[in-house]
C-alpha positions in Angstrom: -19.9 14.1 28.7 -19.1 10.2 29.0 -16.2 8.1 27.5 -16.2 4.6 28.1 -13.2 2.5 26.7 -14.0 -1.0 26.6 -11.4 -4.5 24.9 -12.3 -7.4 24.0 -10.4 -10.5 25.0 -7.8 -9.7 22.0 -7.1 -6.5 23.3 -8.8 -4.2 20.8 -10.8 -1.1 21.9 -14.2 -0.8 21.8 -14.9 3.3 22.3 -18.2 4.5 23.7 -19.0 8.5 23.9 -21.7 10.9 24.1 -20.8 12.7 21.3 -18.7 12.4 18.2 -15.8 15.2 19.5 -15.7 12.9 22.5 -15.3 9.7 20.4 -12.7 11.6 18.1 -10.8 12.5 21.2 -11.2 8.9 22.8 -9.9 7.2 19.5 -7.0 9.7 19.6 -5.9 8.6 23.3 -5.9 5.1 22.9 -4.4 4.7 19.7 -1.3 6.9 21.8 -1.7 4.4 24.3 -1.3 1.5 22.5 0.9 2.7 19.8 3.0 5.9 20.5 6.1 4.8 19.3 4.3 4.1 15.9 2.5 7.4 16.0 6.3 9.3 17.0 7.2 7.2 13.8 4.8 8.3 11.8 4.8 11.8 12.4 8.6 12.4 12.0 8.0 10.5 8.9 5.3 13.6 7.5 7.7 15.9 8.7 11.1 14.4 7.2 12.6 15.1 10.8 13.2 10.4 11.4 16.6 10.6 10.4 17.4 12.5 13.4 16.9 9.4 15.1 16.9 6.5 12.5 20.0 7.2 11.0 21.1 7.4 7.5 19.0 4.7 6.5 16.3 7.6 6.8 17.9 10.1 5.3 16.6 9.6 1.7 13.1 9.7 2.9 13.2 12.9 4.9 14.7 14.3 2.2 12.2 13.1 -0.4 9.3 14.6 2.3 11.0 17.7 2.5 11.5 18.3 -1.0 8.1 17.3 -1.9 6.7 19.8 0.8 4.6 17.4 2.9 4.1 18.8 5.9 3.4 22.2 3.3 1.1 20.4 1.8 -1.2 19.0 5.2 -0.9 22.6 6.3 -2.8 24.1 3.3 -4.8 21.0 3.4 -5.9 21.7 6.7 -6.7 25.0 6.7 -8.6 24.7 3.6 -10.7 22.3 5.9 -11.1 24.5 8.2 -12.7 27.1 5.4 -14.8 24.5 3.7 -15.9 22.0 6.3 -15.6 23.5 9.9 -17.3 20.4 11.5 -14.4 18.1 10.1 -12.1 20.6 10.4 -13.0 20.5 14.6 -13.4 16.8 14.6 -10.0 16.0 13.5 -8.7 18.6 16.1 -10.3 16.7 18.9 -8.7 13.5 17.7 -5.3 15.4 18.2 -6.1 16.4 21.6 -6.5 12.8 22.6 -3.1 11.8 20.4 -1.7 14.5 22.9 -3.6 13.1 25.7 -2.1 10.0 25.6 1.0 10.4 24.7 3.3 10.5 27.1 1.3 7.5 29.1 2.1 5.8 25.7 6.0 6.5 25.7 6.3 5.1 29.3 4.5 1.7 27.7 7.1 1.9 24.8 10.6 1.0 25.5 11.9 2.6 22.3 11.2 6.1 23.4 14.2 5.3 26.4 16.9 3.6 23.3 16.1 6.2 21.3 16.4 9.1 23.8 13.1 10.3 22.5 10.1 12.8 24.4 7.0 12.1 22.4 6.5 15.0 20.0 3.0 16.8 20.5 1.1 16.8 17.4 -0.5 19.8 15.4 -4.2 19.7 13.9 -2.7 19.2 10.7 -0.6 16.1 11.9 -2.9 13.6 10.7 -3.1 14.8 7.5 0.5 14.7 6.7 0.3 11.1 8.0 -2.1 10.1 5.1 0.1 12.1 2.9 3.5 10.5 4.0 1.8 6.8 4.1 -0.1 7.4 0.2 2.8 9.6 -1.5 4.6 6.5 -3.0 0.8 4.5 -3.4 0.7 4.9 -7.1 3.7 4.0 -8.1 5.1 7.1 -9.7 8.3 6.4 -9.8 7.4 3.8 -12.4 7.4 6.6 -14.9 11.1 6.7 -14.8 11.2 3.3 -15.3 9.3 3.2 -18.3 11.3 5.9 -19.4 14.6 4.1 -18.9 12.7 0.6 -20.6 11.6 2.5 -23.8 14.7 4.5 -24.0 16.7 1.6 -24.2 14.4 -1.4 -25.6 11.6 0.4 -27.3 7.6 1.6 -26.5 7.0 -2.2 -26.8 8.9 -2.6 -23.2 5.8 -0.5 -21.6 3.1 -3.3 -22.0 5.5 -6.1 -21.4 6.5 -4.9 -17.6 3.5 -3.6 -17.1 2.6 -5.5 -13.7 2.0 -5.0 -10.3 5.7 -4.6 -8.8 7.2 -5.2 -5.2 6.8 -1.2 -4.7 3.1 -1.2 -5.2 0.3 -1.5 -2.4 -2.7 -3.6 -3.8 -5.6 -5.9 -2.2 -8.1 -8.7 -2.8 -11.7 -7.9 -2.1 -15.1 -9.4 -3.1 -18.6 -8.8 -2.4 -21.3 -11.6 -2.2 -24.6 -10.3 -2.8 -27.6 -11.7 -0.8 -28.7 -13.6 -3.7 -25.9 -15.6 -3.3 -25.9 -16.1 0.9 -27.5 -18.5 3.5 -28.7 -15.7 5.3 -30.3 -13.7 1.9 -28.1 -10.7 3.1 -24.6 -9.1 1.7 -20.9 -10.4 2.6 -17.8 -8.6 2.0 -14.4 -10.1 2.8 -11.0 -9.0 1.6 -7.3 -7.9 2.3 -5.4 -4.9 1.7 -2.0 -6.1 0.7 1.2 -3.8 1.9 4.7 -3.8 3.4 4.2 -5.6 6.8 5.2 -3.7 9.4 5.3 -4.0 13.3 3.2 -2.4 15.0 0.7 -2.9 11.6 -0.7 -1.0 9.7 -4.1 -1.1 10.4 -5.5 -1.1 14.5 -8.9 -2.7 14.7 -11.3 -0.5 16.5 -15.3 -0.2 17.6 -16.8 3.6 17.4 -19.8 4.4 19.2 -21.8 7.3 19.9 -25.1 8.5 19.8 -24.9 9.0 16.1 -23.1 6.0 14.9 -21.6 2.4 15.7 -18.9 1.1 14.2 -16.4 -1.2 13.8 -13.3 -1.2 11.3 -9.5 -1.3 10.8 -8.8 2.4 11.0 -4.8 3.9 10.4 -3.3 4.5 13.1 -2.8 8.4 13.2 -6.2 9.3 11.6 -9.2 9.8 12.8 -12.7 7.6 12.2 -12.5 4.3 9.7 -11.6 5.1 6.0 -10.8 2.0 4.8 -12.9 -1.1 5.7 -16.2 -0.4 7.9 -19.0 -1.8 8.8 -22.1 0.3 10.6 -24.0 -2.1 11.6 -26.5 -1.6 8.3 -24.1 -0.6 5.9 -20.2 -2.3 5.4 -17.5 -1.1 2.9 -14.2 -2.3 1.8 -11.7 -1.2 -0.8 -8.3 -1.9 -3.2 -6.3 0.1 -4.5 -7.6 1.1 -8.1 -4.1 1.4 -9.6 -4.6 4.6 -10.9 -2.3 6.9 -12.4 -2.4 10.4 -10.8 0.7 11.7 -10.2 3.0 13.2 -12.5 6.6 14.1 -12.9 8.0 17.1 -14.9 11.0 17.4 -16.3 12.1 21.0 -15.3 15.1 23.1 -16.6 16.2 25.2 -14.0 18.5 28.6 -13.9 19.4 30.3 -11.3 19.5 34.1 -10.8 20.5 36.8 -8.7 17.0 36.7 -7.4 16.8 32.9 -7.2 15.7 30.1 -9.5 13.6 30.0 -12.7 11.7 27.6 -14.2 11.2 27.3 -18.2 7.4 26.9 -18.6 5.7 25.8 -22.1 5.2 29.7 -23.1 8.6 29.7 -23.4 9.3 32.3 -20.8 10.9 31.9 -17.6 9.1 31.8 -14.5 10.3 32.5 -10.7 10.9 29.6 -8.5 10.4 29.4 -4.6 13.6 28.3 -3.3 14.8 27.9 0.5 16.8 25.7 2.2 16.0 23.0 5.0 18.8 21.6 7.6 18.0 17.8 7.8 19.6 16.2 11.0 20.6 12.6 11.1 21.8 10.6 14.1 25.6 10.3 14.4 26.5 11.9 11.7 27.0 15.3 10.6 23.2 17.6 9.1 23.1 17.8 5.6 21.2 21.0 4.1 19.1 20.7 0.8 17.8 22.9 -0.9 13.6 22.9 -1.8 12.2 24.2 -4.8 8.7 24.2 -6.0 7.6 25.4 -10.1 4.2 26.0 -10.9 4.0 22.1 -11.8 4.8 21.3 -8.2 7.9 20.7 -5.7 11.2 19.5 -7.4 12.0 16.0 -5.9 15.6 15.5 -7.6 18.1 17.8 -9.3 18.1 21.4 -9.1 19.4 24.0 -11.0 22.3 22.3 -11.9 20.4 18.8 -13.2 20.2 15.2 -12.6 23.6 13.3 -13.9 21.5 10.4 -14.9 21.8 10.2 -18.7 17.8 9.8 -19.0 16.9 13.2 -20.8 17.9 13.6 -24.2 18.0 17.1 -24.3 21.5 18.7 -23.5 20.2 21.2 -21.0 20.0 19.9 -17.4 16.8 19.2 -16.1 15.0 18.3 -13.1 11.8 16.3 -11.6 9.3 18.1 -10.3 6.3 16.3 -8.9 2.6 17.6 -9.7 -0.2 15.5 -7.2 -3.8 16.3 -6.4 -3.2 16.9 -2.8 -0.8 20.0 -3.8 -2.9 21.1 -6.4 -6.5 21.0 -4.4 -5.4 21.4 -1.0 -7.9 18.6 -0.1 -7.2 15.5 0.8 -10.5 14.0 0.8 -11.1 14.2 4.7 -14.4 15.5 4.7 -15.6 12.0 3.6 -14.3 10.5 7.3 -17.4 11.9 9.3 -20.2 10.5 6.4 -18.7 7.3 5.9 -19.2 7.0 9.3 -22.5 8.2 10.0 -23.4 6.1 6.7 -26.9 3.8 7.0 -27.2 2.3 3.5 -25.0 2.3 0.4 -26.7 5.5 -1.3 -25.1 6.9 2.4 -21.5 5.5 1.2 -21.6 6.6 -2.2 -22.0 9.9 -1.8 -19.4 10.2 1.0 -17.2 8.8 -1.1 -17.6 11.9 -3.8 -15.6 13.9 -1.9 -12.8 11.1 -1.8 -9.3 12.2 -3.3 -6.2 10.1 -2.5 -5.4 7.3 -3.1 -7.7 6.4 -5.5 -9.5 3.3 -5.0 -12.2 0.8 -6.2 -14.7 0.4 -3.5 -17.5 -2.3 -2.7 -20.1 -1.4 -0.2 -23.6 -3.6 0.6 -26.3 -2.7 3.0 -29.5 -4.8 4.9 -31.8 -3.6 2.2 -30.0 -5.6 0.0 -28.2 -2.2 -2.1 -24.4 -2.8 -3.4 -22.0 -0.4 -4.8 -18.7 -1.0 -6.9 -17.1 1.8 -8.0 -14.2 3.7 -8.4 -13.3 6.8 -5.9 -10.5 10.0 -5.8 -9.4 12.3 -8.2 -7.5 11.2 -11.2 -6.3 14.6 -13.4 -7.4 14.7 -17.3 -4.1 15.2 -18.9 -2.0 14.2 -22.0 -1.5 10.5 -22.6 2.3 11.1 -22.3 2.0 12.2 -18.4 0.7 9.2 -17.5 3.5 7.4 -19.5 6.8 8.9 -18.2 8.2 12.3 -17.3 6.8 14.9 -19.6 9.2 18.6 -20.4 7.3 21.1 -18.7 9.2 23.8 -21.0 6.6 22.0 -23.8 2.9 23.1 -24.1 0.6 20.4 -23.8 0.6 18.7 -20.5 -1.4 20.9 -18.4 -3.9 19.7 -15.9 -7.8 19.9 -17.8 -10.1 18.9 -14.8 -10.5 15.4 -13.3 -12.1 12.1 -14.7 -15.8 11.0 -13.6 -15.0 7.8 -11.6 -16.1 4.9 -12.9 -18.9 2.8 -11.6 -19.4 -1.2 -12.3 -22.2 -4.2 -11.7 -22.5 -6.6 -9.6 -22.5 -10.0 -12.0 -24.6 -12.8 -10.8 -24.5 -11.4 -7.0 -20.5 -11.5 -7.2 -18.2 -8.3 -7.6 -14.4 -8.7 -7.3 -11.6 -6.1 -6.9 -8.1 -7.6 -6.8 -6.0 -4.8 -8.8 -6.6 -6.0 -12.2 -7.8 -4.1 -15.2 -11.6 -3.7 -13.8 -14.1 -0.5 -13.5 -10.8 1.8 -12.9 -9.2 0.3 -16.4 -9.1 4.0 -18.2 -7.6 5.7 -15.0 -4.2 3.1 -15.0 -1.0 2.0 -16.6 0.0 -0.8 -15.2 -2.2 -3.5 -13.4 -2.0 -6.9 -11.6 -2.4 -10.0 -13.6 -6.1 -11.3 -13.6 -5.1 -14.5 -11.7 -5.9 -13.2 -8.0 -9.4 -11.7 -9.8 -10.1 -14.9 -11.7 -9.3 -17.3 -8.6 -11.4 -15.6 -6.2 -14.1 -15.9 -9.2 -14.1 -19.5 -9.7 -13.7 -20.4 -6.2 -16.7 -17.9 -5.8 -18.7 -19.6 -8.3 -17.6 -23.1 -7.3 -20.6 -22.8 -5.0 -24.0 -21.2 -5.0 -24.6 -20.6 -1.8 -22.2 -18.7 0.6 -22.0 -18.2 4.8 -19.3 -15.9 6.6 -17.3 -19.0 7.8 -16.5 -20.0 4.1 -14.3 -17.1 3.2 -11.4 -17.6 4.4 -10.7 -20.5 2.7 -10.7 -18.0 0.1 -8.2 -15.6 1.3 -5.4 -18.5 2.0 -5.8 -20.1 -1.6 -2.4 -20.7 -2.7 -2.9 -21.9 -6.7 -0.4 -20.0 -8.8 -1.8 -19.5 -12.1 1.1 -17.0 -13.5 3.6 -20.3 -13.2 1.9 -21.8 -16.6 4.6 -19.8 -18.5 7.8 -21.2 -16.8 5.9 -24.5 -16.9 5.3 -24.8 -20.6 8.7 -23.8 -21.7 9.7 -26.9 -19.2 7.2 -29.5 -21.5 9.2 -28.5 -24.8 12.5 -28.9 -23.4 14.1 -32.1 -24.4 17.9 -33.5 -24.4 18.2 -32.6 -20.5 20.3 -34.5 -17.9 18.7 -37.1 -15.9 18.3 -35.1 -12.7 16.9 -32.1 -14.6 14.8 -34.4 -16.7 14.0 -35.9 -13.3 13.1 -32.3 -11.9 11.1 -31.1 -14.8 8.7 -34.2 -14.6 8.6 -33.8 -10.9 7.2 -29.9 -11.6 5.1 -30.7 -14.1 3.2 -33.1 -12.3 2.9 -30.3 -9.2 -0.4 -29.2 -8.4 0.6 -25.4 -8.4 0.1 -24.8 -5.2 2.5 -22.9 -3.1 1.5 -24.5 -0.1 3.8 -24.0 3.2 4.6 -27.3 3.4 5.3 -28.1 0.1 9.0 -29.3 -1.6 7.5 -29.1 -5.1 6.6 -25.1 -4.7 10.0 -24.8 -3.3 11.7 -26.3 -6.1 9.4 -24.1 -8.7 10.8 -21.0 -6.6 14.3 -21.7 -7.1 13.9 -22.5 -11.1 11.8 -19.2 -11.3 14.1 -17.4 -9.6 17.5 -18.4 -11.4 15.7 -17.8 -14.6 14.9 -14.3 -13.3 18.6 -14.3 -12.7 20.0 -15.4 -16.1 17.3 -13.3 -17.9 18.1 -9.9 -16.1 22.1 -11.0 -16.9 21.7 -10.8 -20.7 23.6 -8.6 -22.8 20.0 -6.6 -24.0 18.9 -5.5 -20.3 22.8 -4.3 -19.5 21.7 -0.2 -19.6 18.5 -1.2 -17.5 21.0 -2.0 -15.0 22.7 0.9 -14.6 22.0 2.7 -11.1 20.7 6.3 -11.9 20.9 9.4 -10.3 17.5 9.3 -8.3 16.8 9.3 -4.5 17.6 6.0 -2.6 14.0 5.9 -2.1 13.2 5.9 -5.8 15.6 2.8 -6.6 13.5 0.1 -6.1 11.3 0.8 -9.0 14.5 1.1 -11.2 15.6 -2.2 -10.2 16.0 -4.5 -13.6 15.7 -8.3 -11.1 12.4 -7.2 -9.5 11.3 -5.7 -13.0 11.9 -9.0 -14.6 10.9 -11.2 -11.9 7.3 -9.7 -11.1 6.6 -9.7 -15.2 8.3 -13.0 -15.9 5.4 -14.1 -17.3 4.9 -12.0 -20.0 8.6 -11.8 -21.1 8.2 -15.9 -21.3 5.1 -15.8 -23.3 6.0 -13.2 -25.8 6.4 -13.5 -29.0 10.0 -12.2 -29.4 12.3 -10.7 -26.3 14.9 -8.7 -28.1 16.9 -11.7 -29.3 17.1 -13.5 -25.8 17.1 -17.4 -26.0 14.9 -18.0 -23.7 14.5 -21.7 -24.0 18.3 -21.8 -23.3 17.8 -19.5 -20.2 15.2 -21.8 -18.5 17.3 -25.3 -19.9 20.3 -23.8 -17.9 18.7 -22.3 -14.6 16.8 -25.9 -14.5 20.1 -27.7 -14.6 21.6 -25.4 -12.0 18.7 -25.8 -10.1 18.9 -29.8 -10.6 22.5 -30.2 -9.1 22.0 -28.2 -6.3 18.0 -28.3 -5.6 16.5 -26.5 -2.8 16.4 -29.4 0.7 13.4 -28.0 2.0 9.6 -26.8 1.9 8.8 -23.7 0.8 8.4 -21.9 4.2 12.1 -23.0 4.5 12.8 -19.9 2.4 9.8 -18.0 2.5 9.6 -16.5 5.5 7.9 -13.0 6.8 10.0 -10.0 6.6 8.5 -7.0 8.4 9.7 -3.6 8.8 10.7 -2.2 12.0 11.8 1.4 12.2 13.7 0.0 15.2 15.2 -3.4 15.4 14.9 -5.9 18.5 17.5 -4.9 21.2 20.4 -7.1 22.4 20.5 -9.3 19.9 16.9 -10.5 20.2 15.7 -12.6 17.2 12.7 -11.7 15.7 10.2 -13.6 14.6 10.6 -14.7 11.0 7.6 -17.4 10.5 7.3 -19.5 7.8 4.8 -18.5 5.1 2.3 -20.0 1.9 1.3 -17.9 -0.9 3.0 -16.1 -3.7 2.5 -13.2 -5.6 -0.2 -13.7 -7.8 -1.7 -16.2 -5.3 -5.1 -15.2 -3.7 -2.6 -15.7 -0.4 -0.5 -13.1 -1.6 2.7 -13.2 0.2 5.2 -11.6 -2.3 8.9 -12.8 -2.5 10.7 -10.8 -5.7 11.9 -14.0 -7.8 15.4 -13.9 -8.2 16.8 -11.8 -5.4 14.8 -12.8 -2.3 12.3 -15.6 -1.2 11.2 -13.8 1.8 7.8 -11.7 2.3 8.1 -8.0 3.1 4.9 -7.2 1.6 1.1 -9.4 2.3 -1.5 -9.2 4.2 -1.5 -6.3 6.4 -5.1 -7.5 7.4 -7.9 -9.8 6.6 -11.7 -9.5 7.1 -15.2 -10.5 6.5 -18.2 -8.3 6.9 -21.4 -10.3 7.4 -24.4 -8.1 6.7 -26.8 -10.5 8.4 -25.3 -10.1 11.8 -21.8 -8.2 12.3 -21.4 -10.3 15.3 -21.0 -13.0 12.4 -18.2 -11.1 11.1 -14.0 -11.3 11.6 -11.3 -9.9 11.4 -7.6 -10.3 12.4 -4.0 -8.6 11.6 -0.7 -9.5 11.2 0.4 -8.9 14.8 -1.7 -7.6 17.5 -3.5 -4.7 18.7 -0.9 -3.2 21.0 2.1 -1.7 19.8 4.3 -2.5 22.9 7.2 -4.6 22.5 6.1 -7.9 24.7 2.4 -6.8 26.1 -0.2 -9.5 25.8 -1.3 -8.7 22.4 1.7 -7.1 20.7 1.6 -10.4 18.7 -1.1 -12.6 19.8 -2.9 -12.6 16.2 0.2 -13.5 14.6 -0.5 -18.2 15.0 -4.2 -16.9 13.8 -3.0 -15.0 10.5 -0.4 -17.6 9.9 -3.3 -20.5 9.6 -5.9 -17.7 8.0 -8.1 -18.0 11.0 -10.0 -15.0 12.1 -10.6 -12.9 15.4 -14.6 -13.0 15.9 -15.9 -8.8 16.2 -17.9 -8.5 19.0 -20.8 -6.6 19.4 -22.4 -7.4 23.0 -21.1 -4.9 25.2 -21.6 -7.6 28.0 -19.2 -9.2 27.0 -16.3 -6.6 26.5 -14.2 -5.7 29.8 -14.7 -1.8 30.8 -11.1 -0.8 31.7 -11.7 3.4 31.8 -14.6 5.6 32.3 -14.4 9.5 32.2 -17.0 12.1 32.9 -16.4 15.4 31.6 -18.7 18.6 31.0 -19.4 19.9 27.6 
């Protein structure tokens, strides 16, 4: 048995073995190698064990795991695997035993291991899984239910459909597919980019899988084995966004306890026994807390207990609590046995029916092969329920919102060789609440259809387009103001002769950002929203979907363009926050402000300064680098990758990431990506194993 680990000049690895437990074990090692502390991360994170070593800042999150039953739920996942789909089941093993291979080679690489006082923690079989669990439980957005209970509590049903956008707590993505009838070449190109919180190391390791069975390259997640995401075989290349489906739902749960334990009121009216325990969470410097963890026959309780939630949201007397009720827990399947056919995948027949026995999250996927086949379709499990459950928390002491099966997943054409997926109401439209605005869709459309003909090198132009259609609102209201001072007279021609762009470089887009944002400001401080602001009794973790700013910044444009808004004077809001905005306006481009934010669980030591670059894009830009209008210009959530897939020849294609692809603190390529991502520019994949540099070969027996 062989293993050969090859990198390219960037540094990512290119895995050769003789067999595909070989490979799984190779891919295991050297994603320890280059990003342990990220996997030690990761894995505390499944387990709700990081605030042993984070701190309090963690503490809501390992709670919020724990509660839910996490690592519970990718034990029963696992060894329902191992029943139903042994050969899976064993490959995902052998990627552990290369995780634990590697490990402790990759905590001597990684300086955080010594700050933190760390020994890399060996993983379990079922580690993986609880990584795709921990990194997908907030995906959909649930805790947008409470906000739409809070917004039609207080304002009415009418609030639902004017928030309803794509907030700063969602993940989403732009992807398109380019048939051959619309290529130089006559064959396929998919390009994209999955938008999420930018962290460092990233979210996504580029990485070349070969064995005698398959060959291919792809931006795998570090901590799981084989490519889910964005692939390409060599014959067949797929790509995906997030669908923005609703699939998750929270109970409201009244709880008693007994001499036994704890009940549960279910919707025959009778009450049912509870598991209870209790968990000891440790956090660094300070003393453990214990919680207790309940689970109903809806599903875990994530807040309140037996003696309620002090949050005013329920208008029952009786105390309730939230219990949460996901596919995951419900199946015991997270999807995994589509990995090892994805990968082994020769056309798009070969994707599609992989991707049947995908679960979560739920995503719209786009897939083209060299026989000229393409697929767009939706893929997971989204439950058949009551309209309320999708809505906001339903009582779970009321009949009626039971689980009836799941949905068929949609499926949609290819339009004049052109499919694109960029969050908005689309093939997954029945399976949703809230979507993006069409702009990113429609831009990527008209740029697409700007030309006839397309070649690999034209994309990413598309992915750094910077027009912001969603500023028409703000914009109009600026034409029919009239009376104004000279300098906000002065500043309202100046934006209403900008091109919309919100280029780097440009004052104009800078100036736009401040209006928007202190008309964000006024809006959220009116009289009508003053209960929306109140903080409720939720997990920390929870809060920033509660928050009224974000709420009213990321669905500014709807609240502009309606009809009515509760009695708010809106023209008076924007006449003001333009004459703020006029005597004081911003002194510098838009990178001045907007600047990258990413997460670290550990920040630079001694006072290092890390790197906050300049960005372009906005939200509902194609480029989208999201600032939350009104409390923050800079980016904490874009591009956590970019791509194109050339069906022609993958050594036409490219890809590159925020960072780098090693994890180490000041190696080579920790962040030698980062002046490519920044101008949109891509990393060329490379195929010719000539010209890769073979650092490692093993030789084993079987």
């Amino acid at each position: 048995m062989t293993t050969e680990t090859y990198r390219d000049a960037w540094g990512i690895p290119h895995l050769r073995a003789s067999s595909t437990l070989e490979l799984a074990r190779a891919q295991g090692r050297v994603t320890a190698l280059d990003r342990a502390w990220q996997l030690e991360v990761e894995g505390h994170r499944s387990r709700g064990t990081s605030a042993a070593f984070l701190g309090a800042g963690a503490l809501s999150w390992d709670v919020l795991a724990r509660r839910a039953r996490l690592e519970d739920t990718a034990r029963r996942c696992f060894a329902a695997l191992e029943r139903r789909d042994t050969e899976t089941a064993d490959w995902v093993r052998a990627y552990v035993d290369g995780v634990n291979e590697g490990l402790p080679g990759g905590a001597r690489r990684a300086p955080e291991f010594a700050r933190t006082g760390l020994a890399p923690t060996p993983w379990h079989p079922w580690t993986p899984l609880g990584v795709w669990l921990a990194t997908h439980l907030l995906f959909a957005g649930f805790p947008a239910k409470l906000w739409r209970e809070q917004a039609i509590r207080h304002l009415g049903p009418g609030a639902v459909g004017l928030f309803a956008t794509d907030g700063p707590g969602t993940a989403g993505s732009n992807g398109w597919l380019v048939s051959g009838a619309r290529t130089a070449t006559g064959h396929a190109l998919i390009a994209g980019d999955p938008h999420r919180f930018i962290e460092d190391p990233g979210v996504y390791q580029q990485i070349r899988l070969c064995c005698p069975e398959f060959d291919v390259v792809g931006l795998a997640v570090p901590g799981v084995p084989g490519i889910a995401h964005f692939g390409h075989t060599g014959t067949v290349a797929w790509a995906i966004t997030n669908a923005m489906a609703d699939y998750q739902d929270l109970y409201r749960e009244r709880l008693r306890r007994t001499g036994a334990g704890v009940q549960a009121l279910g919707p025959d009216g009778h009450w049912h026994r509870a598991t209870r325990h209790t968990e000891t969470v440790e956090i660094a410097g300070e003393p453990p807390v214990e919680i207790e963890v309940v689970e109903t026959d809806r599903g875990p309780v994530i807040a309140g207990g037996p003696e309620g939630l002090e949050s005013g949201l329920t208008p029952e007397p009786s105390k309730t609590a939230l219990a949460l009720r996901h596919p995951p827990r419900v199946t015991a399947d997270l999807g995994f046995s589509a990995l090892l056919p994805l990968l082994r995948a020769r056309a798009v027949r070969d994707v599609d029916r992989a991707l049947d026995a995908w679960a979560e999250p739920v995503n719209v996927v786009q897939a083209a092969d060299t026989h000229g086949g393409t697929l767009h379709r939706v893929a997971g499990r989204v439950p058949v329920r009551a309209e309320a459950n999708r809505l906001q928390p339903v009582p779970a002491w009321q009949p009626g919102h039971d689980w009836h099966g799941w949905h068929r997943t949609p499926y949609a054409p290819v339009e004049d060789g052109i499919a694109v997926m960029a969050n908005q109401r689309g093939p997954a439209a029945p399976l949703g609440v809230e979507f993006a605005p069409p702009h990113r869709a429609d831009r990527i459309r008209a740029l697409l259809d700007a030309r006839r003909t397309w070649t690999a090198d034209g994309m990413p132009a598309i992915h750094t387009d910077t027009h912001l259609a969603s500023a028409a609102p703000l914009l109009d209201h600026l034409a029919a103001l009239d009376g104004l001072t000279p300098a906000a007279a002065g500043l309202r021609d100046r934006l209403l002769a900008w091109n919309r762009r919100m280029d780097a470089d440009s004052t104009d887009a800078a100036v736009y950002a401040a209006l928007r944002g202190a008309v964000v400001r006024r809006l959220a401080a009116h009289p009508v929203f003053a209960p929306l602001t109140e903080v409720p009794a939720y997990p920390e973790v929870l809060l920033p979907w509660l928050a009224l700013g974000p709420r009213i910044g990321h669905a500014l444009e709807h609240l502009l363009r309606a009809e009515e808004l509760y009695g708010v004077d809106r023209p008076a809001a924007v006449r003001a926050a333009l004459e703020e905005v006029a005597a004081e306006p911003p002194d510098g481009p838009w990178s001045t402000t907007h600047r990258l934010a990413p997460w670290r669980a550990l920040p630079y030591p001694d006072g290092r300064e890390e790197p906050e670059p300049g960005l372009a894009g906005d939200h509902d830009c194609v480029l989208c680098t999201s600032a939350v209008p009104g409390l923050t210009d800079r980016s904490a959530r874009g591009p956590a990758a970019r791509f194109v897939w050339d069906l022609a020849d993958r050594a036409g294609s490219g890809w590159v990431v925020p960072f780098g692809a090693d994890g180490v603190p000041g190696a080579p390529h920790h962040h030698d990506q980062l002046p490519l991502w920044l101008k949109g520019e891509l990393v060329p994949v490379v195929t010719d194993w000539t010209l890769l540099t073979l650092l490692e070969r093993t030789e084993g027996t079987s």
